[in-house]
C-alpha positions in Angstrom: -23.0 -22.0 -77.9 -21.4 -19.3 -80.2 -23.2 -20.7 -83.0 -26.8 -20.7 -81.4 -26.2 -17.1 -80.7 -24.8 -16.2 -84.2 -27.9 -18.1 -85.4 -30.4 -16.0 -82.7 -28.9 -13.3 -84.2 -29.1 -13.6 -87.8 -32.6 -14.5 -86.9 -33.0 -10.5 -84.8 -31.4 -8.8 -87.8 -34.0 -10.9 -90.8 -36.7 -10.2 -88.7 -35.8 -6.4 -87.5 -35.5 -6.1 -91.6 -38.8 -7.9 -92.3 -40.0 -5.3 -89.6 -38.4 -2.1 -91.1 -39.7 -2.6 -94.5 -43.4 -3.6 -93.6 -43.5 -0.4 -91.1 -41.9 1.7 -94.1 -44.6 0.3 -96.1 -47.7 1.2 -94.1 -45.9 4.5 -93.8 -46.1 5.6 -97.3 -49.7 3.7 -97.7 -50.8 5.9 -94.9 -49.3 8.6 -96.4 -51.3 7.6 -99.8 -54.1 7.4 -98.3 -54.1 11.2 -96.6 -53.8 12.3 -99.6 -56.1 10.7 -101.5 -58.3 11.6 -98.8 -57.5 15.8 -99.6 -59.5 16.9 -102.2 -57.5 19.6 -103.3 -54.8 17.0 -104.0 -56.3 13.8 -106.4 -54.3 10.5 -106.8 -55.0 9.4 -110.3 -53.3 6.9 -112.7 -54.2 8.0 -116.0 -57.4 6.9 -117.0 -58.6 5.2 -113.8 -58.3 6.6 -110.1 -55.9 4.9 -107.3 -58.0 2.8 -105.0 -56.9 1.3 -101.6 -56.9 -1.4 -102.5 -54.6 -0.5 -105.4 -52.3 0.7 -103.0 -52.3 -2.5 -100.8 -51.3 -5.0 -103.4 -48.8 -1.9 -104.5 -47.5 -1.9 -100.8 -47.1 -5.5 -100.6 -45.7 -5.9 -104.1 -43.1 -3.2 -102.6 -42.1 -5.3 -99.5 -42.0 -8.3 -101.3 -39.6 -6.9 -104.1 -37.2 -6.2 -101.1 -37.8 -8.8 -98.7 -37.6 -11.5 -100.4 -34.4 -10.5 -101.8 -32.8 -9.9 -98.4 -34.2 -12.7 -96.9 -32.2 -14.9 -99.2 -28.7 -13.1 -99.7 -29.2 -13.1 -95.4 -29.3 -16.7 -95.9 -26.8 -17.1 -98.4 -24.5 -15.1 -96.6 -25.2 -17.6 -93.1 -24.4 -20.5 -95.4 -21.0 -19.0 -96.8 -20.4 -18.2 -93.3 -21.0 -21.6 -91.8 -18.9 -23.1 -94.8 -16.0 -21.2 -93.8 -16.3 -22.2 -90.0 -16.2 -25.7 -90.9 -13.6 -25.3 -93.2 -11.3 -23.4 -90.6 -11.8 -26.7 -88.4 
C-alpha cells in the first residue's frame, strides 16, 4: 500500500515537472511571439529573421534539454530508493 502511493506520487511530481516546463515554454514562445509581432522591436538572428516555427522546434528543443534529464535522474532516484527498501528487509 505505502509503495503504490510512493509510486502515485513519484508519478504527480514527473508529471507536475513535465507540466511546469511545457507551460514555461509556451510562456516565453508567447512572449517571442509578441514581440516579434511589435514592429518597433525586430527578432533577428543575424542574417536570417526568427520565424515561428524557429521558435517551436527552439521551445521544444528547450523542454526536451530539461525533461528528459529530469525524467531519468526521477527514475534513477525511485530505483536507488526501491534498492534501499529491499535491502532494509
Amino acid at each position: 500500500m505505502v509503495d503504490e502511493r510512493s509510486r502515485s506520487l513519484e508519478y504527480g511530481t514527473q508529471l507536475l515537472v513535465f507540466v511546469g516546463v511545457l507551460l514555461a515554454t509556451l510562456a516565453v514562445l508567447a512572449l517571442l511571439v509578441a514581440l516579434q509581432a511589435d514592429p518597433a522591436v525586430p527578432l533577428e538572428a543575424i542574417p536570417l529573421r526568427v520565424s515561428p516555427g524557429l521558435l517551436v522546434v527552439g521551445a521544444l528543443l528547450v523542454a526536451g534539454a530539461i525533461g528528459i534529464p529530469a525524467l531519468i535522474l526521477t527514475g534513477w532516484q525511485a530505483t536507488q530508493k526501491e534498492a534501499t527498501r529491499d535491502r532494509e528487509r
